[in-house]
mmCIF file of the N, C-alpha and C atoms, coordinates in Angstrom:
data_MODEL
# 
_entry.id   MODEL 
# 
loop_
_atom_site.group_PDB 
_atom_site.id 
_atom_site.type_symbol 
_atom_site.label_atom_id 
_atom_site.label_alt_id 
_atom_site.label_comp_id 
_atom_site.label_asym_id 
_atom_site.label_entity_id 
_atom_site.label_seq_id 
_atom_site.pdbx_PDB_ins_code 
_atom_site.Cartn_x 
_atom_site.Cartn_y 
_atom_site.Cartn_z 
_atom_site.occupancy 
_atom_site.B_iso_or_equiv 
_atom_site.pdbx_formal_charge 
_atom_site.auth_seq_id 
_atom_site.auth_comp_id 
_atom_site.auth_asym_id 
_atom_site.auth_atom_id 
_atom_site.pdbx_PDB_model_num 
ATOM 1   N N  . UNK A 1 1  ? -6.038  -27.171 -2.325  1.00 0.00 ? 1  UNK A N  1 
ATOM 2   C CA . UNK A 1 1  ? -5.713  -26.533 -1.069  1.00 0.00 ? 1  UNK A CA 1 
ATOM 3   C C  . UNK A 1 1  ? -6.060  -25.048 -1.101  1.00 0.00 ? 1  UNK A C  1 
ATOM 4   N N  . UNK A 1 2  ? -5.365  -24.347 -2.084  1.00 0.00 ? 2  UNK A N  1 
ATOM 5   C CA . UNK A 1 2  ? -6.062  -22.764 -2.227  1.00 0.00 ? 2  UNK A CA 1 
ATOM 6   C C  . UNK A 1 2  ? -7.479  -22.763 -2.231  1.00 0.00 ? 2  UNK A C  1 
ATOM 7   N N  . UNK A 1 3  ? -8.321  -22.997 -3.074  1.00 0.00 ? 3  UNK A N  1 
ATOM 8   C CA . UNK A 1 3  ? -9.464  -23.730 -2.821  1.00 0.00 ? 3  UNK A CA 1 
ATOM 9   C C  . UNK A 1 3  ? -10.408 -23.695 -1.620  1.00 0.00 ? 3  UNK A C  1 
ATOM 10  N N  . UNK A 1 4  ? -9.724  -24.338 -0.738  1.00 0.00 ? 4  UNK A N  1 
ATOM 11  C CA . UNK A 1 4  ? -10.359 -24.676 0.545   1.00 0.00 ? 4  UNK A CA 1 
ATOM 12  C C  . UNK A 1 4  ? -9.972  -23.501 1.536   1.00 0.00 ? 4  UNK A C  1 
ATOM 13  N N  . UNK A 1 5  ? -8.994  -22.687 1.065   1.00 0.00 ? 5  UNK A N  1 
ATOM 14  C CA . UNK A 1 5  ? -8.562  -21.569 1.873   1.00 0.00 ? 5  UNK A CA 1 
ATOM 15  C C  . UNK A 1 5  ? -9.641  -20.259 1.474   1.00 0.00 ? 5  UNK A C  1 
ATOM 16  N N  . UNK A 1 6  ? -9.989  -20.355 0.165   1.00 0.00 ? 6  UNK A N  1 
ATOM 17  C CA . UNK A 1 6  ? -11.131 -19.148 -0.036  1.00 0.00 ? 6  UNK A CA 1 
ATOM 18  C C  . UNK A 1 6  ? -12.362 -19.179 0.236   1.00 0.00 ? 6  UNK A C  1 
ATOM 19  N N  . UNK A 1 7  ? -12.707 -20.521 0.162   1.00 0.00 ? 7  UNK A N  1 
ATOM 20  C CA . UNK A 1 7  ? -14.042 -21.034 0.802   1.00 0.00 ? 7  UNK A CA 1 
ATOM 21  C C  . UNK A 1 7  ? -13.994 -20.994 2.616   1.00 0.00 ? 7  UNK A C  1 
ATOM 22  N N  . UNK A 1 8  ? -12.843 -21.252 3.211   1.00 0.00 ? 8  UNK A N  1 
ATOM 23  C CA . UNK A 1 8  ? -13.021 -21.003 4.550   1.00 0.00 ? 8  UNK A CA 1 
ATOM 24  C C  . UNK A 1 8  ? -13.222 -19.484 4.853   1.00 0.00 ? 8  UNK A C  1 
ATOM 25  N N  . UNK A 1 9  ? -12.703 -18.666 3.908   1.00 0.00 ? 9  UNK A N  1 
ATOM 26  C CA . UNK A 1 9  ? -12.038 -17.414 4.089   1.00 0.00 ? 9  UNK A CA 1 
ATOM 27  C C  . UNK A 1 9  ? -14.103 -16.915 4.090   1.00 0.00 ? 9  UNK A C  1 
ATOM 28  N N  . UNK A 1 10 ? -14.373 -17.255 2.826   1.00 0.00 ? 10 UNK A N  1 
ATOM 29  C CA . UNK A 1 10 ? -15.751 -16.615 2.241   1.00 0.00 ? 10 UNK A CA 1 
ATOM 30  C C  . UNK A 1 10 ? -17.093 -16.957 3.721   1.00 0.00 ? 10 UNK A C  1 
ATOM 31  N N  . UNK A 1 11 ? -16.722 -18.153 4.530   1.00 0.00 ? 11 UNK A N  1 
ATOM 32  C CA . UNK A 1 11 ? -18.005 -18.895 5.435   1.00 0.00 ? 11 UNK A CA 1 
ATOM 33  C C  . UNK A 1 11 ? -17.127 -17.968 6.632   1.00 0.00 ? 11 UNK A C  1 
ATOM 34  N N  . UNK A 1 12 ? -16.110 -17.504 6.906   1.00 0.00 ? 12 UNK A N  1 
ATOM 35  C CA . UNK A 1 12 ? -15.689 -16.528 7.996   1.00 0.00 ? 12 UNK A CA 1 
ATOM 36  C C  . UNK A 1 12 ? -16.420 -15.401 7.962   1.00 0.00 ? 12 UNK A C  1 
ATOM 37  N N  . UNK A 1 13 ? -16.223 -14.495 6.916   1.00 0.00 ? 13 UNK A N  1 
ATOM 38  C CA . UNK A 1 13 ? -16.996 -13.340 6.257   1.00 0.00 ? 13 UNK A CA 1 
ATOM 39  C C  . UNK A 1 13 ? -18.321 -13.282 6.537   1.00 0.00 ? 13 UNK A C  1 
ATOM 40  N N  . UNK A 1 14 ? -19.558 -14.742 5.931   1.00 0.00 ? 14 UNK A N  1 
ATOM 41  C CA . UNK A 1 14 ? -20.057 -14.389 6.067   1.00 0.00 ? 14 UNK A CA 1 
ATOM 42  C C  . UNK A 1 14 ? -20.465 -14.834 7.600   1.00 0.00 ? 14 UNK A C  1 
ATOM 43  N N  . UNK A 1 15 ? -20.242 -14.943 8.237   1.00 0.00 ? 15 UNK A N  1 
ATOM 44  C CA . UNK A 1 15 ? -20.471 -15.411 9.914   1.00 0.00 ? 15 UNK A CA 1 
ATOM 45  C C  . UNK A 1 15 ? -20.019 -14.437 10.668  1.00 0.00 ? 15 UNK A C  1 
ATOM 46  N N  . UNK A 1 16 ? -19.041 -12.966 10.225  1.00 0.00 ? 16 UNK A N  1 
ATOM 47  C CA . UNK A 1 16 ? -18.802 -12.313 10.260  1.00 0.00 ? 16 UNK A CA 1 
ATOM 48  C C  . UNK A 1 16 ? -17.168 -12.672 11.159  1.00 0.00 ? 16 UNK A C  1 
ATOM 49  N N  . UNK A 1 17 ? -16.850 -13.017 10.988  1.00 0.00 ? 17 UNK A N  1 
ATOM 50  C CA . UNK A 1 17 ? -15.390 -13.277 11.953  1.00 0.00 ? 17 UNK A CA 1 
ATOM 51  C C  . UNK A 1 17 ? -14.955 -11.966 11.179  1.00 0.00 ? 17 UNK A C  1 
ATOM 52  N N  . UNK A 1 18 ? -14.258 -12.178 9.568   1.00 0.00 ? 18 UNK A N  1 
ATOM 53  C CA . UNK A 1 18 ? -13.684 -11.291 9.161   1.00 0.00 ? 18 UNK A CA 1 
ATOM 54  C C  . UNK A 1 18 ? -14.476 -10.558 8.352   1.00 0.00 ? 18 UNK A C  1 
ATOM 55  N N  . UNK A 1 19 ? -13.957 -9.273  8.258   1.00 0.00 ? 19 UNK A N  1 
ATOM 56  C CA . UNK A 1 19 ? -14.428 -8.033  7.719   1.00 0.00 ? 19 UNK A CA 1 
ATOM 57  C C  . UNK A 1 19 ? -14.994 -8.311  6.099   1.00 0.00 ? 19 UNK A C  1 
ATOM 58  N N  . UNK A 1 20 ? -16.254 -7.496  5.443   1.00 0.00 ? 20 UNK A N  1 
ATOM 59  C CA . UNK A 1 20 ? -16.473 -7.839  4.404   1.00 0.00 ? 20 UNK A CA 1 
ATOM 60  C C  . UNK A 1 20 ? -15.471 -7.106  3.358   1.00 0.00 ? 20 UNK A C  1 
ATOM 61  N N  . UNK A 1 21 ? -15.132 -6.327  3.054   1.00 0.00 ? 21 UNK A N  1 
ATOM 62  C CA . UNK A 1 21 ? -14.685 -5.706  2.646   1.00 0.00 ? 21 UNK A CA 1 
ATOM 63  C C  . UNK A 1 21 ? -13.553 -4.965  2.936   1.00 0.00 ? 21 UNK A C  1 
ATOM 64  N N  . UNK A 1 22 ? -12.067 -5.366  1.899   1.00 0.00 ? 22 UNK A N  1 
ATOM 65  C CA . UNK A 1 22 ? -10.501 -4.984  2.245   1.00 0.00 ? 22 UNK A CA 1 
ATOM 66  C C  . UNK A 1 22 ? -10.231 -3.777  1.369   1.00 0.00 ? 22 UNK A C  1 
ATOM 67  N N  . UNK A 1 23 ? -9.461  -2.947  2.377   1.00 0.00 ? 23 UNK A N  1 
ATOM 68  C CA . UNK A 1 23 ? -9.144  -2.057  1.938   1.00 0.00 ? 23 UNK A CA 1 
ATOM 69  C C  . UNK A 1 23 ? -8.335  -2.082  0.288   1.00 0.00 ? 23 UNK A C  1 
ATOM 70  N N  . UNK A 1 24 ? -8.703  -1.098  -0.386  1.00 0.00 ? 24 UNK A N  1 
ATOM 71  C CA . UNK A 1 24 ? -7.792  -1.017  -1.868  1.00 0.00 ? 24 UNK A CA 1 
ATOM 72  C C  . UNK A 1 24 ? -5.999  -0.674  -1.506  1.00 0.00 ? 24 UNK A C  1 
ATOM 73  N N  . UNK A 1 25 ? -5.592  -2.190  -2.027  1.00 0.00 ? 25 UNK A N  1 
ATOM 74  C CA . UNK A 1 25 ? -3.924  -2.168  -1.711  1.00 0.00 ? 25 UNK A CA 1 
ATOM 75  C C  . UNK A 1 25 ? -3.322  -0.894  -3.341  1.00 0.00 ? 25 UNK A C  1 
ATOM 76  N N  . UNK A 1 26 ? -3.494  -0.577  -3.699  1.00 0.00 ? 26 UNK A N  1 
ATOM 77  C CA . UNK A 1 26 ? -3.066  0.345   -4.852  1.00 0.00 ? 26 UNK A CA 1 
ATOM 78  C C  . UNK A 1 26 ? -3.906  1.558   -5.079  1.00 0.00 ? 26 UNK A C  1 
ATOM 79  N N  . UNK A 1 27 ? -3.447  2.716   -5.427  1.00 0.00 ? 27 UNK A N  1 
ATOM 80  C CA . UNK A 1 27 ? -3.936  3.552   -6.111  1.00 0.00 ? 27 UNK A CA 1 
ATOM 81  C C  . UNK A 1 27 ? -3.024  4.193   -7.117  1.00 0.00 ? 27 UNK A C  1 
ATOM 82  N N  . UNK A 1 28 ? -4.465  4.907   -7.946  1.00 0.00 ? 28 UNK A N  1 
ATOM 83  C CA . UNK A 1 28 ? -4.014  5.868   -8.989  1.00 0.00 ? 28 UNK A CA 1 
ATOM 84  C C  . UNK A 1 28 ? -2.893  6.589   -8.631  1.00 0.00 ? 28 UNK A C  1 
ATOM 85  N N  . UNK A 1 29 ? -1.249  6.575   -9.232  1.00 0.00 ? 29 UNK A N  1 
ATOM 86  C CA . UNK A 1 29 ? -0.533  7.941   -9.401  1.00 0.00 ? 29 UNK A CA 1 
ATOM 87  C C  . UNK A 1 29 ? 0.075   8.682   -10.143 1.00 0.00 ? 29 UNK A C  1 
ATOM 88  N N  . UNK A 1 30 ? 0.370   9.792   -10.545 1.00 0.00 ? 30 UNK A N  1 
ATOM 89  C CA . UNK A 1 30 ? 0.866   11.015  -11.474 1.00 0.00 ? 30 UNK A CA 1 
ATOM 90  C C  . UNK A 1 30 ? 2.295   10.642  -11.141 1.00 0.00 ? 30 UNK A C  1 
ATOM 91  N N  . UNK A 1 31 ? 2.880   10.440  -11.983 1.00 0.00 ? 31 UNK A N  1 
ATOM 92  C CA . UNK A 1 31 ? 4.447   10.347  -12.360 1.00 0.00 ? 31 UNK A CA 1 
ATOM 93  C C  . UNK A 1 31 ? 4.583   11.846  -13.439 1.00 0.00 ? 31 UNK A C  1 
ATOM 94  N N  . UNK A 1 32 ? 6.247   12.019  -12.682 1.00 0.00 ? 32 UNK A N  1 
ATOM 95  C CA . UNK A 1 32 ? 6.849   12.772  -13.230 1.00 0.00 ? 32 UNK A CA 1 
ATOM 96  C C  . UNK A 1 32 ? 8.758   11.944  -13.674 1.00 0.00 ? 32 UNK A C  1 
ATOM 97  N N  . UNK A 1 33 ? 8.594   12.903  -14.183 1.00 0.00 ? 33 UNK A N  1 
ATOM 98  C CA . UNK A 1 33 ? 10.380  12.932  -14.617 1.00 0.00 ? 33 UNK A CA 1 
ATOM 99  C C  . UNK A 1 33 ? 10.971  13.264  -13.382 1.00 0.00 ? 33 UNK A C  1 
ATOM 100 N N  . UNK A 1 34 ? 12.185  12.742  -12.703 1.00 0.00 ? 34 UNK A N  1 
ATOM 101 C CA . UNK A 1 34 ? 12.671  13.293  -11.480 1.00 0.00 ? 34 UNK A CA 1 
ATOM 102 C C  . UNK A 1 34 ? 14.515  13.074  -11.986 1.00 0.00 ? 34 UNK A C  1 
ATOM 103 N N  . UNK A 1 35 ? 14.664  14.520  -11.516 1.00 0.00 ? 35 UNK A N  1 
ATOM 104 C CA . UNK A 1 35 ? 16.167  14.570  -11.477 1.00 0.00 ? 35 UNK A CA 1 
ATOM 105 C C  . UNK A 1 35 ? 16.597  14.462  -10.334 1.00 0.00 ? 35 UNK A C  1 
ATOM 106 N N  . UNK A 1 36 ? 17.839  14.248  -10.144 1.00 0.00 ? 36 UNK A N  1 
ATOM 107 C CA . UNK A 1 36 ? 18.658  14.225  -8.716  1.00 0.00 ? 36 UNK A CA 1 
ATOM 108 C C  . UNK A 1 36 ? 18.374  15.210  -7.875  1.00 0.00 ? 36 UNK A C  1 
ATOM 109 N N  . UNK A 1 37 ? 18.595  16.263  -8.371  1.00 0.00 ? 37 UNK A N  1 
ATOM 110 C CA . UNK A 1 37 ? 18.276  17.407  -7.215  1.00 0.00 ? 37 UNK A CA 1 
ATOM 111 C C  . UNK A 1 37 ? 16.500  17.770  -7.307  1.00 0.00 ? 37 UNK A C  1 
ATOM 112 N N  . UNK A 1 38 ? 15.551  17.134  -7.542  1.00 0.00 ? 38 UNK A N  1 
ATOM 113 C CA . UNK A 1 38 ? 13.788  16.946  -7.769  1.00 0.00 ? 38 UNK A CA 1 
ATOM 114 C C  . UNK A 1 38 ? 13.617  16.417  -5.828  1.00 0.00 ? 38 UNK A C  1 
ATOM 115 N N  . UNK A 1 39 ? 12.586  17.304  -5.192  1.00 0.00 ? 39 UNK A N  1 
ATOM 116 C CA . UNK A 1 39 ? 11.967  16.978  -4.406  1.00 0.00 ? 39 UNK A CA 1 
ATOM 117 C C  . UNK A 1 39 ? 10.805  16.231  -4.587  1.00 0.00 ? 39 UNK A C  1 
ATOM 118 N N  . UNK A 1 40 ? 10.493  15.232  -3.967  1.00 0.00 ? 40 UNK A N  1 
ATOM 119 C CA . UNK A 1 40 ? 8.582   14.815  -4.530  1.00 0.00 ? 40 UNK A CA 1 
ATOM 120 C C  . UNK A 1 40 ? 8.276   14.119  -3.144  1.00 0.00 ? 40 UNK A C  1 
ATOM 121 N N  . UNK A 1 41 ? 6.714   13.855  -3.512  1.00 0.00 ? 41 UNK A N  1 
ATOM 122 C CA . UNK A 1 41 ? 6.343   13.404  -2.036  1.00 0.00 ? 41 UNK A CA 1 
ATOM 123 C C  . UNK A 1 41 ? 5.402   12.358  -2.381  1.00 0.00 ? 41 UNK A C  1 
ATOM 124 N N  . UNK A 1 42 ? 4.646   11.262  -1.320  1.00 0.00 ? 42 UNK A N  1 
ATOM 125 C CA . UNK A 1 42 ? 4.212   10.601  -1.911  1.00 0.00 ? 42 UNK A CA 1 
ATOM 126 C C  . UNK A 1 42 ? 2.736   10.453  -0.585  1.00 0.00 ? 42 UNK A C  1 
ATOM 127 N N  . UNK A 1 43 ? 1.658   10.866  -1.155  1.00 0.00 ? 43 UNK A N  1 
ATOM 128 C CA . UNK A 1 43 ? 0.565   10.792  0.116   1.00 0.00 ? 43 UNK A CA 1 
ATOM 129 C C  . UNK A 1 43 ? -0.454  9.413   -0.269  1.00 0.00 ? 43 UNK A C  1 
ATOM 130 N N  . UNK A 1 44 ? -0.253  9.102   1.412   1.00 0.00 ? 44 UNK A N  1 
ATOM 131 C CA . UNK A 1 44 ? -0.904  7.571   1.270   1.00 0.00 ? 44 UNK A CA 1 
ATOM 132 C C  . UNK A 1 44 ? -2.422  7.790   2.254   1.00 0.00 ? 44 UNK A C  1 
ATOM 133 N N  . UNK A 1 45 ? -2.866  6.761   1.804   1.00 0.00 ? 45 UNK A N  1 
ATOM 134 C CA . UNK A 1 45 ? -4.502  6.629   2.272   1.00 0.00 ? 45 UNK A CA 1 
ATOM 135 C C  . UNK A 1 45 ? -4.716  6.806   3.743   1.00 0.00 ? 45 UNK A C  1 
ATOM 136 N N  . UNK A 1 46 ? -4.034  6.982   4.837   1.00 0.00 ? 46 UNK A N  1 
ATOM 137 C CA . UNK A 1 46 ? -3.837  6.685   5.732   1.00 0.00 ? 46 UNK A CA 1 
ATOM 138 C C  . UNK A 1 46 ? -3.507  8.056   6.415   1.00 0.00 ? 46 UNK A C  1 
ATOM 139 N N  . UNK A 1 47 ? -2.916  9.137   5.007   1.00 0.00 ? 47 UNK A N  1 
ATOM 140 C CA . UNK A 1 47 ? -2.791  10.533  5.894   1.00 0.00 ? 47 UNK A CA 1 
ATOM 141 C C  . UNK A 1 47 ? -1.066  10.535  5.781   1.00 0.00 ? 47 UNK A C  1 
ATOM 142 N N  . UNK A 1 48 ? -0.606  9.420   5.682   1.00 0.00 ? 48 UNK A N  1 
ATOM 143 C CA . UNK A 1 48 ? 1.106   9.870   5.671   1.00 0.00 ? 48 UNK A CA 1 
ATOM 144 C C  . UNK A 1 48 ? 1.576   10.216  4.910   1.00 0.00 ? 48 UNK A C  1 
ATOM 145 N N  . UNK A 1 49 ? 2.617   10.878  4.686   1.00 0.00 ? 49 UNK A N  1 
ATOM 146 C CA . UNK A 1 49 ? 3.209   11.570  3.726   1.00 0.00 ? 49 UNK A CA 1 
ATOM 147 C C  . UNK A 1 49 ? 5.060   10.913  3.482   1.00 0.00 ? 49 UNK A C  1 
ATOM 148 N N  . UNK A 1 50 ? 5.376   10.734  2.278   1.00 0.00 ? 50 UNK A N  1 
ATOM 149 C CA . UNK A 1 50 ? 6.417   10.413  2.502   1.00 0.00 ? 50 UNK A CA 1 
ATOM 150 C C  . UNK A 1 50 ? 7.435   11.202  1.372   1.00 0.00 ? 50 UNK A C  1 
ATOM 151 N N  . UNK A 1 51 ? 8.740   12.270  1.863   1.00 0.00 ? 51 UNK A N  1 
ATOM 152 C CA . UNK A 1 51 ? 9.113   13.215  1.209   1.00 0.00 ? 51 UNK A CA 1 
ATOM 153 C C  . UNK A 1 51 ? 10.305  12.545  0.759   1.00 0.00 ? 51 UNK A C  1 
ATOM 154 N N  . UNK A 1 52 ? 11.117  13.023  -0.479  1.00 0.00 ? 52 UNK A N  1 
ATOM 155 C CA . UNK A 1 52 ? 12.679  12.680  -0.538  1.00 0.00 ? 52 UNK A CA 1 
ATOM 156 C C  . UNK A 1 52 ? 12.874  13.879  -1.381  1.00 0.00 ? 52 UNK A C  1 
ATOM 157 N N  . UNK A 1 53 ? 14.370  13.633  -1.780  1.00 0.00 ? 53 UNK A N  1 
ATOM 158 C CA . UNK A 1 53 ? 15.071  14.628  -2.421  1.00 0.00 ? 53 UNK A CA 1 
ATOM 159 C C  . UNK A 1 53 ? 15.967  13.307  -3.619  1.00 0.00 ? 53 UNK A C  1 
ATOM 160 N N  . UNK A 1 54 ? 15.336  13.680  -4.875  1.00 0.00 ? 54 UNK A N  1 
ATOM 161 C CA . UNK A 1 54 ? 16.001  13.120  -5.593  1.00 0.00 ? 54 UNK A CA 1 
ATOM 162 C C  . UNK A 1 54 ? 15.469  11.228  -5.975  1.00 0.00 ? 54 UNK A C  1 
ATOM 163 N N  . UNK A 1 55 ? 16.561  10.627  -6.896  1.00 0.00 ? 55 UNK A N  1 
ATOM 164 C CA . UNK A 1 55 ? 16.169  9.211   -6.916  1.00 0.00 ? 55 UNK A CA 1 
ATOM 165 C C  . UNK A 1 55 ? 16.291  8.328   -5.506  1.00 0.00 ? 55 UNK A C  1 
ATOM 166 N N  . UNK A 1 56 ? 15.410  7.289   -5.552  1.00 0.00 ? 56 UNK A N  1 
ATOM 167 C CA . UNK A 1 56 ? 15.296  6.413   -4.517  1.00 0.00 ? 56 UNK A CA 1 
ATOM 168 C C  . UNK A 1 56 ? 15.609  5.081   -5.415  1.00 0.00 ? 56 UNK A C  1 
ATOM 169 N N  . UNK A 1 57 ? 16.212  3.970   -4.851  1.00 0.00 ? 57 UNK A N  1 
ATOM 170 C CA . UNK A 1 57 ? 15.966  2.637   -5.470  1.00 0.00 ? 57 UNK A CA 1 
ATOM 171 C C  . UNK A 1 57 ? 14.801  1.839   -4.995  1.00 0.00 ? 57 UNK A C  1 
ATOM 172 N N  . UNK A 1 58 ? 13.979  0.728   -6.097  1.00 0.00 ? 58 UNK A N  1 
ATOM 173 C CA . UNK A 1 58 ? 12.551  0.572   -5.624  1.00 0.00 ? 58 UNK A CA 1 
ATOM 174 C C  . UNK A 1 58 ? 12.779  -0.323  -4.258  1.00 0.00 ? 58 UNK A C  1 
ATOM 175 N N  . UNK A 1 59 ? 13.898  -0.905  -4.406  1.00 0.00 ? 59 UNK A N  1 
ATOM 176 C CA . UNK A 1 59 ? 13.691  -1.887  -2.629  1.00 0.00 ? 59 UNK A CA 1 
ATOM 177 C C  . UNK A 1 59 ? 13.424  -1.068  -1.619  1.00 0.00 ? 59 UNK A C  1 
ATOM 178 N N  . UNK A 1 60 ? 14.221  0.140   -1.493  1.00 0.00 ? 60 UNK A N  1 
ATOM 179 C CA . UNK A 1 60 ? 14.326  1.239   -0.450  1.00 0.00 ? 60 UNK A CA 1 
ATOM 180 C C  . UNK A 1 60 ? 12.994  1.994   -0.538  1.00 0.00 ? 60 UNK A C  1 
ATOM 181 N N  . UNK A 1 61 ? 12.702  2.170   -1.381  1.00 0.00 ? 61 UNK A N  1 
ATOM 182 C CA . UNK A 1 61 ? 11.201  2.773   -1.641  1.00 0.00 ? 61 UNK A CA 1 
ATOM 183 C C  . UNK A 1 61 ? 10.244  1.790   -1.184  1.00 0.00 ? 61 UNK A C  1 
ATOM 184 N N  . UNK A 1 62 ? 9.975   0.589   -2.024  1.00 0.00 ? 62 UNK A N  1 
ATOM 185 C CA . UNK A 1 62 ? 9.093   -0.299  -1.230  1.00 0.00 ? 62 UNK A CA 1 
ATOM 186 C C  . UNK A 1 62 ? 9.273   -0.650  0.318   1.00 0.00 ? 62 UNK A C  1 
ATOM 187 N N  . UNK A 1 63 ? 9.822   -0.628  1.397   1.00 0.00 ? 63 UNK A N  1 
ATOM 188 C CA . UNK A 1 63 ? 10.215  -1.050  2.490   1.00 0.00 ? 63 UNK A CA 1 
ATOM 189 C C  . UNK A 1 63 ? 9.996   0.411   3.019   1.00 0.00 ? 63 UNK A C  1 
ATOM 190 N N  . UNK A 1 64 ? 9.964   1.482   2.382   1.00 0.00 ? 64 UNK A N  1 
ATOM 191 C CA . UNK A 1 64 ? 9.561   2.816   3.153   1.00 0.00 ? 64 UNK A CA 1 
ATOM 192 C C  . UNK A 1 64 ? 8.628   2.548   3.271   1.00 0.00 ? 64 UNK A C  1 
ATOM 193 N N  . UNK A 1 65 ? 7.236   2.496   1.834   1.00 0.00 ? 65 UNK A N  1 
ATOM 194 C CA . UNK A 1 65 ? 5.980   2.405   1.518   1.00 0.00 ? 65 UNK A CA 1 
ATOM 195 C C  . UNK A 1 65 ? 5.106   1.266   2.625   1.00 0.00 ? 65 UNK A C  1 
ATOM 196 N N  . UNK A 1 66 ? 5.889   -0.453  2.371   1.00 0.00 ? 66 UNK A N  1 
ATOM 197 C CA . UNK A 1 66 ? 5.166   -0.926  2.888   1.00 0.00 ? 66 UNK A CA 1 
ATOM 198 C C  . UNK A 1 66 ? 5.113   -0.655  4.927   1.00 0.00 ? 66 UNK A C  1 
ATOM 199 N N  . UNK A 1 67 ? 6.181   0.232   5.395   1.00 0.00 ? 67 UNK A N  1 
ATOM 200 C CA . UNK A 1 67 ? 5.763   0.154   6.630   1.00 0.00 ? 67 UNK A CA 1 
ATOM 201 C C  . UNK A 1 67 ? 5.206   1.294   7.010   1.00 0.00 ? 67 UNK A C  1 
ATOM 202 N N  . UNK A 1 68 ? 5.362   2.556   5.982   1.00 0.00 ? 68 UNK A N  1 
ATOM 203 C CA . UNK A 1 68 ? 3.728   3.510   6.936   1.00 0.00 ? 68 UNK A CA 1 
ATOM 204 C C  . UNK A 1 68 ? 2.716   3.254   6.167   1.00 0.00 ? 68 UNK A C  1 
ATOM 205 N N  . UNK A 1 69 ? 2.700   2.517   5.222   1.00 0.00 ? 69 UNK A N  1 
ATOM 206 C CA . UNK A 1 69 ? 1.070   1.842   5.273   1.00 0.00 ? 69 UNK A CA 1 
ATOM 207 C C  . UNK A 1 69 ? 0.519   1.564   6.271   1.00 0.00 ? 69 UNK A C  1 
ATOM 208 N N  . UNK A 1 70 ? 1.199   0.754   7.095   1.00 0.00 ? 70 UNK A N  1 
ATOM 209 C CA . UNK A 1 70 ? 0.571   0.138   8.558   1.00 0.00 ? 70 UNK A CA 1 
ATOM 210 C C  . UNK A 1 70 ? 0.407   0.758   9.239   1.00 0.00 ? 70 UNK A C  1 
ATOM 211 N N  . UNK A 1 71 ? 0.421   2.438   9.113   1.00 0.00 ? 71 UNK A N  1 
ATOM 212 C CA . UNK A 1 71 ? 0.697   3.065   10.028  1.00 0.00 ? 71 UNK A CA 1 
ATOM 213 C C  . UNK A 1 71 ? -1.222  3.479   10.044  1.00 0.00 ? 71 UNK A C  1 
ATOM 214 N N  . UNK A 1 72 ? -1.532  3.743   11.486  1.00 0.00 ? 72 UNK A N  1 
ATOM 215 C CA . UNK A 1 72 ? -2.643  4.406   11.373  1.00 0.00 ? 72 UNK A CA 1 
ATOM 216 C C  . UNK A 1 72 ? -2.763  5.775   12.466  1.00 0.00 ? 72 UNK A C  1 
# 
């Protein structure tokens, strides 16, 4: 079944329905040490910027991240 989903996916592409080429879901980033009172920011491909003050937990972080991704 997966299978038949990449092969439909690949005869879309090339017939052009869908796009050849997807954007890169990850990039390179510089980590630091962050204390509680540490500002940092986080700039995404798209131009957004996303600021905090201090630790974040990753659910709350991911659910920031994944919705101004979408943002254009």
């Amino acid at each position: 079944m997966v299978r038949e989903l990449y092969d439909a996916k690949k005869i879309l592409v090339r017939k052009g329905v869908l796009p050849r080429a997807q954007k890169k879901r990850f990039q390179r980033v510089q980590t630091a040490t962050v204390s509680a009172d540490t500002k940092w920011r986080i700039q995404l491909p798209n131009g957004v910027s996303v600021e905090c003050c201090g630790a974040v937990d990753g659910g709350s972080l991911s659910a920031i991240l994944n919705t101004v991704a979408r943002l254009e």
